[in-house]
N, C-alpha and C positions, 0 to 999 in steps of 0.2 A: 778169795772172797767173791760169790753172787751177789750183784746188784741190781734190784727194782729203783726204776729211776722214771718220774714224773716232771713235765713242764721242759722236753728238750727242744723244744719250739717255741718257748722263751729265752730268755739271755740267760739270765739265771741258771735253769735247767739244763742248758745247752753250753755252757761253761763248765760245770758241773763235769758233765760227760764229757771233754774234751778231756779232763784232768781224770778220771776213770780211766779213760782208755790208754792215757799214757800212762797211769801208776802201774807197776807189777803186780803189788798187790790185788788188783783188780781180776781175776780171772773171765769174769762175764758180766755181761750189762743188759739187762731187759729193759729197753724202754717201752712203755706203760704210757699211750697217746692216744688223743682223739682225733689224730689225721696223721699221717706217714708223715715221719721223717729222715730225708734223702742223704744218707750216707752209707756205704761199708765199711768193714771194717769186724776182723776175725773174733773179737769179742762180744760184739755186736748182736741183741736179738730185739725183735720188735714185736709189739702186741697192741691192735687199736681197738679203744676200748670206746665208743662215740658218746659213752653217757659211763661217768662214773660211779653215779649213783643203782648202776645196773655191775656194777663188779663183781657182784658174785655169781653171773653169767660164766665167768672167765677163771673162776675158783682154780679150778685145774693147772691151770697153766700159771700160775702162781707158786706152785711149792718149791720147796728144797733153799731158798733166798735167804741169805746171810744180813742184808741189810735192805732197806729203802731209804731212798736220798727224797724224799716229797719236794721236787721246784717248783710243782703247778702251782700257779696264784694268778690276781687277775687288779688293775689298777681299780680301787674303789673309785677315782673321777668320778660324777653324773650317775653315779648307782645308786639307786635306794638299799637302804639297811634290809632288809629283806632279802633280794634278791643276791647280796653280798654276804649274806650271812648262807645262802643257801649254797654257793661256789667253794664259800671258804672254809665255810663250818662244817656243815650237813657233807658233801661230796668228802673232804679230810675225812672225818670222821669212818662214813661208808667203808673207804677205802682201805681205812688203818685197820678197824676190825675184822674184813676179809682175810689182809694179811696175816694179820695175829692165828686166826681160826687154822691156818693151813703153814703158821712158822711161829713156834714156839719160841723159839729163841732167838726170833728177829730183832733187829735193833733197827728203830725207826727213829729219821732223821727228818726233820721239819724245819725249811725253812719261812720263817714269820719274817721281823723287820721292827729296824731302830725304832725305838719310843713307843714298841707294845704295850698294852695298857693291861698287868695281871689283873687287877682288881675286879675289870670288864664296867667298873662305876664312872669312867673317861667322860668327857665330853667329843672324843674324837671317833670316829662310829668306826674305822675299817682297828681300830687300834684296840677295842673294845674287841671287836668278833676273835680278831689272831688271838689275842689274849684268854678269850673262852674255849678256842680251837687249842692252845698251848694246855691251858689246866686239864682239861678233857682229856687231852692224850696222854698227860702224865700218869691219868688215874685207870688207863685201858690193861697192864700188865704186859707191855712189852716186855725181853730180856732187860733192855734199856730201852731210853727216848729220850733226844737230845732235841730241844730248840735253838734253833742260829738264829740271830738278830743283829744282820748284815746293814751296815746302812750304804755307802754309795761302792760302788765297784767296779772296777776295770777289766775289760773281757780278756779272753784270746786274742791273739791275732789271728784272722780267717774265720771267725765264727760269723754266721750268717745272718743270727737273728738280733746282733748288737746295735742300739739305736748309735747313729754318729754323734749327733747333737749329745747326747746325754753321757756317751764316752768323754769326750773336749770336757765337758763341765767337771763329770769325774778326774780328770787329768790336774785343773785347776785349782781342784779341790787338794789334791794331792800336793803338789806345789808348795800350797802355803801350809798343808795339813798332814803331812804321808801316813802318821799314825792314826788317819780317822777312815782310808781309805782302802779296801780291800783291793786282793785280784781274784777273780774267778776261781783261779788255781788254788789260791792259799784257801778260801772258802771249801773247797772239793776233797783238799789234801785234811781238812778240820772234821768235814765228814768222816771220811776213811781212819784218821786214826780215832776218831771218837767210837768207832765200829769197834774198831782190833781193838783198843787199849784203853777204853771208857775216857769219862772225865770228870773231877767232883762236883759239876754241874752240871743241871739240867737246864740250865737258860746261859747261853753263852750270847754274850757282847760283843764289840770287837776289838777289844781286847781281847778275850778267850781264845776268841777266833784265829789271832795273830798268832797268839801261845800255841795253841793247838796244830797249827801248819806246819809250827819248825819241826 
């Protein structure tokens, strides 16, 4: 299986690809960034893309991909709805339809986040946009399209982009909680078979998420 993979420069993204590169399944990994990211590794290919919403610049170098793992995202903190809708919405968007145009039978994987708001009627504004960003893509005609809504998670060990403070927190969380807290891996390993072997959803929890890992 070809992999297009976004956000390996986040924790997320970059957990992701750790679990890619060590499944079999995985034959190739394109990571799809807007700054280099410093690893090899025989599976390994890279493509910087500095504005996503210019993708289809890069059309070409796009085809033949079995899947996309989408990890880029961006903390809504101190952003206005606007500019948050434009990173997460508008670029998603951009993105997922270039693939489409050049892999028919892609299965596009998106990761969103606990307490998405379908309705997009929320009082919560980053929970609202993912929400519009999730119905949107269901309605683009991938092969499939699976959304993950991951809420706290535990990295790799060795992964570079993992914040400490927010690992420790996840730990504690697990502690008192183990079934509310992912790992990296098991998230990556939910991708992958959700690729190969579908799932009867399209909005996975984490519960789903757990199920889908073994």
């Amino acid at each position: 299986m070809k992999v297009i993979l976004t956000g390996a420069t986040g924790m997320v993204g970059e957990g992701v690809l750790f679990e890619c590169l060590e499944n079999s399944t995985v034959t190739e990994v394109l990571v799809v960034g807007r700054k280099h990211y410093d690893l090899q590794h025989p599976k390994l290919k890279e493509l910087i893309v500095p504005d996503f919403l210019k993708i289809n610049d890069f059309i070409n170098q796009l085809t033949g991909y079995d899947a996309c793992f989408y990890c880029a995202g961006i903390s809504s903190v101190g952003m206005k709805e606007e500019k948050y809708t434009m990173i997460t919405y508008d670029t998603t968007m951009v993105f997922a339809r270039a693939l489409l145009k050049q892999n028919s039978n892609l299965v596009f994987n998106f990761v969103s986040g606990k307490s998405t708001d379908s309705t997009g009627k929320g009082k919560i504004m980053w929970a609202r946009v993912k929400g519009k960003t999730e119905n949107d893509l269901m309605k683009l005609g991938f092969k499939s399209q699976y959304n993950f809504r991951p809420g706290a998670m535990l990295p790799f060990d060795g992964q570079k982009n993992a914040n400490k403070t927010y690992t420790v927190i996840a730990k504690i969380i697990k502690f008192f909680s183990s079934k509310s807290i992912l790992t990296l891996s098991e998230l990556g390993k939910a991708m992958i078979h959700a690729t190969m072997h579908g799932y009867p959803k399209q909005i996975l929890e984490t519960t789903d998420i757990n199920a889908l890992a073994k």
